[in-house]
C-alpha positions as CSV (number, residue, x, y, z in Angstrom):
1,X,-18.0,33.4,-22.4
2,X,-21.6,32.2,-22.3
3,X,-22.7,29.5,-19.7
4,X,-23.4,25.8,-20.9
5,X,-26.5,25.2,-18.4
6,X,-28.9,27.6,-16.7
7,X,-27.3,27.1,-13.6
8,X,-27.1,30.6,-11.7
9,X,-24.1,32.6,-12.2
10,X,-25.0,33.8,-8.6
11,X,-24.0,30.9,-7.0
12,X,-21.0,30.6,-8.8
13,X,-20.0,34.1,-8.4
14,X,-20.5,33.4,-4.0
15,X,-18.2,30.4,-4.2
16,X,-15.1,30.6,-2.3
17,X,-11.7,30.0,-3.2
18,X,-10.7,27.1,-1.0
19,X,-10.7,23.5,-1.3
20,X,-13.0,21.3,-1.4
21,X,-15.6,19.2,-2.9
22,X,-18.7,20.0,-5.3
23,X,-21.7,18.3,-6.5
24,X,-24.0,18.7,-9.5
25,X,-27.4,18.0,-9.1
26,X,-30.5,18.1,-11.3
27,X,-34.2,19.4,-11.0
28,X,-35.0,16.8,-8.9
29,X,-31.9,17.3,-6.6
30,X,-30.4,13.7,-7.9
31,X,-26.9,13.8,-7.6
32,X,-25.2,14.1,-11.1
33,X,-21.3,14.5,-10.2
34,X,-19.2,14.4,-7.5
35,X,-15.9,16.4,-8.3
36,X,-13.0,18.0,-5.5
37,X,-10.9,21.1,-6.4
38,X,-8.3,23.1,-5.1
39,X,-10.3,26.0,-5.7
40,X,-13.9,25.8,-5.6
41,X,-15.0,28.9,-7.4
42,X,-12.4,28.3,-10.3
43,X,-13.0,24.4,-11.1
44,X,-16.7,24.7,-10.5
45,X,-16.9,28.0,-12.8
46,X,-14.7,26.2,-15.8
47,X,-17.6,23.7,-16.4
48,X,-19.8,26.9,-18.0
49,X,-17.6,28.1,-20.4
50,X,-17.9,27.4,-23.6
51,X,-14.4,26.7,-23.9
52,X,-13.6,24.3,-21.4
53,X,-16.2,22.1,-23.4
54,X,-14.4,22.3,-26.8
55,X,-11.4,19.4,-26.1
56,X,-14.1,17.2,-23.7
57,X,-17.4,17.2,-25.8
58,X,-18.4,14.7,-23.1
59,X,-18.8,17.1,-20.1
60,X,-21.8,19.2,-22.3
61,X,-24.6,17.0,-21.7
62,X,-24.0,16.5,-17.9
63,X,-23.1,20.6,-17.6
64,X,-26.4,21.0,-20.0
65,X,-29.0,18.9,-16.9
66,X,-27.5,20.8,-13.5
67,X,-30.1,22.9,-11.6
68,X,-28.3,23.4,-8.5
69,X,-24.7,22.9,-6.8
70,X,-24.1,21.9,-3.3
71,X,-20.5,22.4,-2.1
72,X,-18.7,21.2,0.9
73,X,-14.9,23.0,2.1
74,X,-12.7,21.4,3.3
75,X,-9.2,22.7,5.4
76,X,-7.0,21.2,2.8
77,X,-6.8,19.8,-0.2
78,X,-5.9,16.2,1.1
79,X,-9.0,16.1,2.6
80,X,-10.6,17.2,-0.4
81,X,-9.4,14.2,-1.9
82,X,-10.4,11.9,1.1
83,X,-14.0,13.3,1.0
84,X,-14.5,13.3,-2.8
85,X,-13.8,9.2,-2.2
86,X,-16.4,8.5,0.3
87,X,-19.1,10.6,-1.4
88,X,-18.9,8.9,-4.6
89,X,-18.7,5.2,-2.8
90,X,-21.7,6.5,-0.9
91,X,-23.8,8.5,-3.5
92,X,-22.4,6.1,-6.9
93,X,-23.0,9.4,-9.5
94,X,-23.8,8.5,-12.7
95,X,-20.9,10.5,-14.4
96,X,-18.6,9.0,-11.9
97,X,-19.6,5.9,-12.5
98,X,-19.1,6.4,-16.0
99,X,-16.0,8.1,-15.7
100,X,-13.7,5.0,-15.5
101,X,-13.8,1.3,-15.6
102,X,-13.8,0.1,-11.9
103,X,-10.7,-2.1,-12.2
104,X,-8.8,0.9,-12.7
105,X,-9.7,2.2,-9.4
106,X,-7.3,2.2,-6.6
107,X,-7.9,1.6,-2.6
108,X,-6.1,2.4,0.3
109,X,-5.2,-1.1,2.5
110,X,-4.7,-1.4,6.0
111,X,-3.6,-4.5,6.3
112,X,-4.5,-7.5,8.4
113,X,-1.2,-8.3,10.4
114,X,0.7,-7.8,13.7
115,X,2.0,-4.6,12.8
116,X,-0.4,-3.5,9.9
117,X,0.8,-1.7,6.9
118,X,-1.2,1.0,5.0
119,X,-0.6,0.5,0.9
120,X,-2.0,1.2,-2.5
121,X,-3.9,-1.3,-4.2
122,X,-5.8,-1.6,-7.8
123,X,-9.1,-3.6,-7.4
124,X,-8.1,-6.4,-9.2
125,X,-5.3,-6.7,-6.9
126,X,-8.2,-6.6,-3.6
127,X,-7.8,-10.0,-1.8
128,X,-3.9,-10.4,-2.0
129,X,-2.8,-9.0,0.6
130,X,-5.1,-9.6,3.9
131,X,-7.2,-6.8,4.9
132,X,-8.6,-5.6,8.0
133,X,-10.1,-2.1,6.6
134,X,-10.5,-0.8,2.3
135,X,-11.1,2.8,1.5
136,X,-11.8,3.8,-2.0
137,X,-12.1,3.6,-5.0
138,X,-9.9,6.6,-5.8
139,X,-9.1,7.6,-9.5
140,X,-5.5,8.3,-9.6
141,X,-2.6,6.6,-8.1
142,X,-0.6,8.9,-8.5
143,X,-2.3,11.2,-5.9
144,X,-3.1,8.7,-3.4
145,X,0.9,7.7,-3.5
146,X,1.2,11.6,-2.8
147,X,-1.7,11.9,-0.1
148,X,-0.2,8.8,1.4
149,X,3.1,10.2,2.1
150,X,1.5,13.1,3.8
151,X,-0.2,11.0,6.2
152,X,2.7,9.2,6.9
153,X,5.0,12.5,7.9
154,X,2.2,12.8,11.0
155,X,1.6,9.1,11.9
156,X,4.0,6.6,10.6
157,X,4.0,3.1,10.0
158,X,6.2,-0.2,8.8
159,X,5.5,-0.3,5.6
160,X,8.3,-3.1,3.8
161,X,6.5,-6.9,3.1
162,X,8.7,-8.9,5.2
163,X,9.1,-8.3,9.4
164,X,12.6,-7.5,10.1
165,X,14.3,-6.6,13.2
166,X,16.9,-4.6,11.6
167,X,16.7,-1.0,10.9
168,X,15.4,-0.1,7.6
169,X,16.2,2.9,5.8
170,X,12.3,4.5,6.4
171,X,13.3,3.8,9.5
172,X,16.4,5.4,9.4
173,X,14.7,9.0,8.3
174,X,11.4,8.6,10.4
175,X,8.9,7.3,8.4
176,X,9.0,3.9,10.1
177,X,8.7,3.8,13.9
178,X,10.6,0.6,13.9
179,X,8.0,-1.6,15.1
180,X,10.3,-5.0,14.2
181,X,13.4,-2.9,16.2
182,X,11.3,-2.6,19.2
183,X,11.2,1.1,19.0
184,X,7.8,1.9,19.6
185,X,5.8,-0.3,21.5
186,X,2.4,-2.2,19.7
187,X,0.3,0.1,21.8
188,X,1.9,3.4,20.4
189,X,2.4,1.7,16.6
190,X,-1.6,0.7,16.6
191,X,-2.5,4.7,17.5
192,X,-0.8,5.9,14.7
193,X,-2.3,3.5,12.3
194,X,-6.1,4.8,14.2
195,X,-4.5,8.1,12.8
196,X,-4.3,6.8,9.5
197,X,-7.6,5.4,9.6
198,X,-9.6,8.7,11.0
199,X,-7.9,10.8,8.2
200,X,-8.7,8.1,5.8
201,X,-12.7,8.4,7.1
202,X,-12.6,11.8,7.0
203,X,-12.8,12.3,11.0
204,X,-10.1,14.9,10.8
205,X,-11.7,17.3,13.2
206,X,-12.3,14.5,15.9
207,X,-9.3,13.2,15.3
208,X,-7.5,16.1,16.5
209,X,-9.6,16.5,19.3
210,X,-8.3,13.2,20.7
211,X,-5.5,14.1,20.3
212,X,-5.7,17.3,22.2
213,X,-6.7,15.3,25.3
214,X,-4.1,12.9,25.1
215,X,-1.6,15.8,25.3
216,X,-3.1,17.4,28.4
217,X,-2.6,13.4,29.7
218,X,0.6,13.0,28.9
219,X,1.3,16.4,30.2
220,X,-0.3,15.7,33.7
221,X,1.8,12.5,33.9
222,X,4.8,14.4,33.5
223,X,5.6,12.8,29.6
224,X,6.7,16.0,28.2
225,X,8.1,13.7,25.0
226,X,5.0,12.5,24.5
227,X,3.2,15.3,25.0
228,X,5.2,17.4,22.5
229,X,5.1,14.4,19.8
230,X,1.7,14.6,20.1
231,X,1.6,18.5,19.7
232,X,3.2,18.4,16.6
233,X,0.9,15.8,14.9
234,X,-1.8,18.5,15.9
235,X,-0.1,21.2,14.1
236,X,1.0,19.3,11.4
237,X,-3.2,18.4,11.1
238,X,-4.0,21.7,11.0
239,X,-1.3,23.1,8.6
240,X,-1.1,20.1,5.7
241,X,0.7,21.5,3.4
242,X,-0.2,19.5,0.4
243,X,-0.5,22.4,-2.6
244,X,1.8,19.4,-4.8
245,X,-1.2,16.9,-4.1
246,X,-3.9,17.9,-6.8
247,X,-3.7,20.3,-9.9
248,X,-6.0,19.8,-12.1
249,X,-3.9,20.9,-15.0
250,X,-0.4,20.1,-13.4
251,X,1.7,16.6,-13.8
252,X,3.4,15.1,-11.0
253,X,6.7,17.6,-10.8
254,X,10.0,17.1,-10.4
255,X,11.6,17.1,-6.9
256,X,13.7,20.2,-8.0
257,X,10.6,21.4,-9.4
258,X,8.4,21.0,-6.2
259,X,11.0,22.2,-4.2
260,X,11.3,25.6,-6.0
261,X,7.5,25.9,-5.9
262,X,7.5,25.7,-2.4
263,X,11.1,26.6,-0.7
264,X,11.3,30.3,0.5
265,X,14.8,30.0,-0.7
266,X,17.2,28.0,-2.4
267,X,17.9,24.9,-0.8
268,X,21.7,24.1,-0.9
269,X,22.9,20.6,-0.5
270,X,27.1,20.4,-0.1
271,X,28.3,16.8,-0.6
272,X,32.3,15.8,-0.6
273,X,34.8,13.0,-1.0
274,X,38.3,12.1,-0.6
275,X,40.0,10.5,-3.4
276,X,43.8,8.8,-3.0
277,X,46.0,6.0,-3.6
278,X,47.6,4.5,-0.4
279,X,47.2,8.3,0.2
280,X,49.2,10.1,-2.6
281,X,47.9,12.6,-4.6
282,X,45.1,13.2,-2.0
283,X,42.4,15.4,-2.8
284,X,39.2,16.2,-1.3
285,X,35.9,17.3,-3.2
286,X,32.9,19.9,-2.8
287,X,29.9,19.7,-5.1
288,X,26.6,21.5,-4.4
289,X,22.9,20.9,-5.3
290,X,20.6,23.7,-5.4
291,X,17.1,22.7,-5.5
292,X,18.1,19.3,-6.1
293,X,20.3,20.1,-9.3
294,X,23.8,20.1,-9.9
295,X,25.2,23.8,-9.2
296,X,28.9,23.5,-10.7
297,X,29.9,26.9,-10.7
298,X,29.4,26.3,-6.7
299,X,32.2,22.8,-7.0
300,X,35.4,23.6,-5.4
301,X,38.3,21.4,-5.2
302,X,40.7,21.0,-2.6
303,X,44.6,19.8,-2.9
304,X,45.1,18.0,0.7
305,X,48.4,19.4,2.8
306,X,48.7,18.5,6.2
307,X,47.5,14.6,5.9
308,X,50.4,12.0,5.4
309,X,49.1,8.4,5.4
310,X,46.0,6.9,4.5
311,X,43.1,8.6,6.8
312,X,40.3,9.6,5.1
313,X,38.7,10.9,8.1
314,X,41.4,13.3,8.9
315,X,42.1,14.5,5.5
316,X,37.6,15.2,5.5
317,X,38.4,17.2,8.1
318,X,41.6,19.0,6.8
319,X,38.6,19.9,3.8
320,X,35.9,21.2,6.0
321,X,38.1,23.5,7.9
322,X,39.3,24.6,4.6
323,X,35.6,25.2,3.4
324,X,34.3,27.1,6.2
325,X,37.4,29.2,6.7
326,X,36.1,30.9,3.2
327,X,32.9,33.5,3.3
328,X,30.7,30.8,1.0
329,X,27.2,30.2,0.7
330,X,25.9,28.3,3.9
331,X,24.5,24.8,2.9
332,X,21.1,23.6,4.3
333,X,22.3,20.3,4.4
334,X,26.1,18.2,4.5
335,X,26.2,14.9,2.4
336,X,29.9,13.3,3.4
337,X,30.7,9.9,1.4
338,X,31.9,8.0,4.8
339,X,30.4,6.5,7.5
340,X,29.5,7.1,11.7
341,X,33.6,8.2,12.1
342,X,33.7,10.8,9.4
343,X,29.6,11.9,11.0
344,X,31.1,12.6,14.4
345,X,34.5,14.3,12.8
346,X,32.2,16.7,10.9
347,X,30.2,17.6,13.9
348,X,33.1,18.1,16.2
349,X,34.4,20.8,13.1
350,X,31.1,22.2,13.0
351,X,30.9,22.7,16.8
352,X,34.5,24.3,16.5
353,X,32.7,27.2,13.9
354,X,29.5,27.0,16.6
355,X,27.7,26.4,13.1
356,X,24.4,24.5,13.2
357,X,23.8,22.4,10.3
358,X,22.0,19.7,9.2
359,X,24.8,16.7,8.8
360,X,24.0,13.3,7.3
361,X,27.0,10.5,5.9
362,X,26.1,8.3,3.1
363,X,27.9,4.9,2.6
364,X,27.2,1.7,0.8
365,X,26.3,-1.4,2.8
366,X,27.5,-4.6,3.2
367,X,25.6,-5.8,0.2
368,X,27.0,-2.6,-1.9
369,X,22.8,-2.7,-3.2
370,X,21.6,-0.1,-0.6
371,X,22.9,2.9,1.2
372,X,23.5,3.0,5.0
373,X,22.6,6.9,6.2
374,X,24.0,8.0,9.7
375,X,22.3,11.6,10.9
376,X,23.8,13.8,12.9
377,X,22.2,14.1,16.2
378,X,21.3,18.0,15.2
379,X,19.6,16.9,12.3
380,X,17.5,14.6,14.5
381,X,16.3,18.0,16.8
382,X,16.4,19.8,13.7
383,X,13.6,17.6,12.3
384,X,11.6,17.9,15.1
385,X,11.4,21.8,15.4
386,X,8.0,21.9,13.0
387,X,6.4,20.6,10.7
388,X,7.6,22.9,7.5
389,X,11.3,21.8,8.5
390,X,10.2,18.1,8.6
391,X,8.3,18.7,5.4
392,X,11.9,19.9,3.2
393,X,14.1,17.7,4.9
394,X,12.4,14.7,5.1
395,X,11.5,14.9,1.2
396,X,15.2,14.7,0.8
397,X,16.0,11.8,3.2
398,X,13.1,9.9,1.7
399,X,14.9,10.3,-2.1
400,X,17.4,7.1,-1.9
401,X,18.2,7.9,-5.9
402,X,19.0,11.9,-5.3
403,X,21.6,10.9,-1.8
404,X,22.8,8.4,-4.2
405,X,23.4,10.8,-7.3
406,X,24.5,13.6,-5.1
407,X,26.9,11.1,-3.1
408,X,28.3,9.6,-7.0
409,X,28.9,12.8,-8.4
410,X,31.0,13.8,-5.1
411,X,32.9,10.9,-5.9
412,X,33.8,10.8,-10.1
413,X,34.4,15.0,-9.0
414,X,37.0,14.0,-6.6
415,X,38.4,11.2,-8.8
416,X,38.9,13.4,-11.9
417,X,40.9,15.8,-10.1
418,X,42.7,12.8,-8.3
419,X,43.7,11.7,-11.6
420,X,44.3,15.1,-13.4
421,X,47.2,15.3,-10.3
422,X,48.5,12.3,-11.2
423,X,48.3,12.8,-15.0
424,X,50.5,16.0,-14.1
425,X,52.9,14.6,-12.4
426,X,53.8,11.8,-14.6
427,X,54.3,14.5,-17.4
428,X,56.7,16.4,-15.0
429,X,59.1,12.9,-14.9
């Protein structure tokens, strides 16, 4: 296909591959456009073919006045993202400018308060909420909802309205250091919000290097906790894995979908529940997720024999035995519909098959509105080995709806076969 402008095909031809961020310019070196990628070479070659032209009629006669392209790579595309922002706020392109009506654009807040909170604002919604520092304007919200979360994973923060001392479910999974709780200290919470903030500027590089030398500090003074934390918010910086944050021809994906994309294998998720009445016709229930979708050629169903009485947590464990007795699949993760009593019974039968896996229990609370979700001290470890583990799991933990699906369809498989036992023996009478 023909180019559009009499840029050089040189210069495109030399591009790398990597993220980053281009600009158009004109004979007189006046930015034009202001534009990030995933791959440089690719998005910056698309503008001059004829074809990418055909379905946006209003890209020819900015493509048709470039002269020259100045490109700047980034490590990642997050920061791609981040530095695409500040050089349109600082430069003001005219095809940027034009691009979208400025009360569409969104801005990352961090908030003005004791323990301050990073969120997502529109600009007509600038002002509500008290601010102590704006960056923006960013186009979509979509990928600054997805670039926030991947800030958070390395430094997190409180981020519900009201201050509460109890323990929320973010910080339940570890994307709130429970300021409220008094789990970190104000000290410790305002670094990781001077985290957010270098990312957010774009200071990634000197960001890490203070980082490095607070490592070798806490190391000299004998804080090995510290120091490791700290080491894996370093090598979580320099491997952000964020391919789900910008395509410029995907949507925003599915968590099966993204999960597939990015898993090495099939993630397997085994969730079960104990159905009875005053504990007749007690039955216990396995259902499995792959990917984050049902897998019901993987359900098995379990007809409970040495539990008299009503106890739940003895006739879970009469079911786990049962399960891991049989050459099946290994899960990545155990759901159990129960609380901290059926947690500690399933790590004690775990330990018993010297089996490490991930184990969390999923109950409703007091309120029956929200979930309460007790880990398993492995898990806890387990989270903390790198920052690929933390990535998968934490995706999970962070999906209230999918525990919630996974935990419900536990429950109606258990109740159906509870009730087919009982169907059965009435017939029988």
């Amino acid at each position: 296909m023909p180019l559009s402008s009499q840029a050089p095909k040189n210069s495109i031809n030399k591009l790398p591959k990597s993220p980053g961020v281009y600009e158009f310019r004109d004979k007189q070196g006046k930015i034009l456009y202001i534009g990030k990628a995933t791959s440089l070479k690719d998005r910056v070659g698309s503008y001059f073919l004829s074809r990418f032209h055909l379905d946006r009629p209003n890209i020819e006669p900015m493509v048709l006045q470039v002269a020259d392209i100045k490109i700047h790579e980034t490590d990642s595309v997050l920061e791609a993202l981040i530095l695409e922002a500040n050089l349109i706020k600082k430069h003001q392109p005219k095809y940027n400018v034009m691009a979208k009506d400025d009360k569409s654009f969104g801005y990352f807040v961090i908030t003005k308060e004791k323990f301050p909170r990073v969120v997502i604002l529109w600009k007509t919604e600038l002002g509500k909420v008290p601010a102590k520092k704006i960056y923006g304007p960013y186009l979509s919200k979509h990928q600054m909802n997805i670039a926030l979360k991947l800030i958070r994973r390395i430094f997190p923060f409180h981020s519900a309205k009201r201050a509460t001392s109890q323990c929320c479910f973010d910080f339940q999974i570890g994307r709130c250091p429970g300021p409220y709780a008094g789990a970190i200290s104000k000290k410790d919470y305002l670094k990781n919000i001077r985290g957010v903030k270098m990312i957010l500027e774009g200071k990634k590089k000197s960001l890490i290097g203070k980082l490095e030398k607070e490592m070798k500090d806490y190391s000299k003074k004998r804080e090995f906790e510290k120091a490791a934390e700290t080491r894996n918010r370093i090598f979580a910086l320099e491997h952000i894995r964020d391919v789900v944050l910008i395509s410029e021809d995907s949507g925003s994906g599915s968590l099966a979908s993204i999960m597939e994309a990015k898993l090495p294998k099939p993630f397997r998720i085994e969730a079960y529940d104990i159905s009875n009445i005053g504990g007749d016709y007690a039955v216990g229930s396995m259902v499995v997720f792959t990917n984050g979708k049902e897998d019901k050629n993987e359900y098995r169903k379990f007809k409970i024999k040495t539990v008299s009485g009503i106890d739940d947590v003895a006739m879970m464990r009469e079911v786990l035995y049962r399960r891991f007795k049989n050459n099946w699949a290994r899960p990545d993760l155990i759901l159990l519909d129960g609380g901290k009593g059926h947690l500690n019974m399933a790590q004690s039968v775990l330990k018993d098959f010297k089996m490490d896996i991930p184990v969390i229990a999923v109950a409703k609370g007091p309120t029956r509105k929200k979930l309460d979700v007790y880990q398993s001290k492995f898990l806890l470890t387990y989270l903390g080995r790198n920052e690929q583990i933390r990535e998968k799991y934490n995706r999970i933990l962070s999906d209230e709806k999918l525990l919630e699906r996974i935990r419900n369809e536990a429950h109606r498989f258990a109740i159906s076969y509870h009730k087919k036992l009982r169907r059965e023996n009435w017939k029988d009478r």
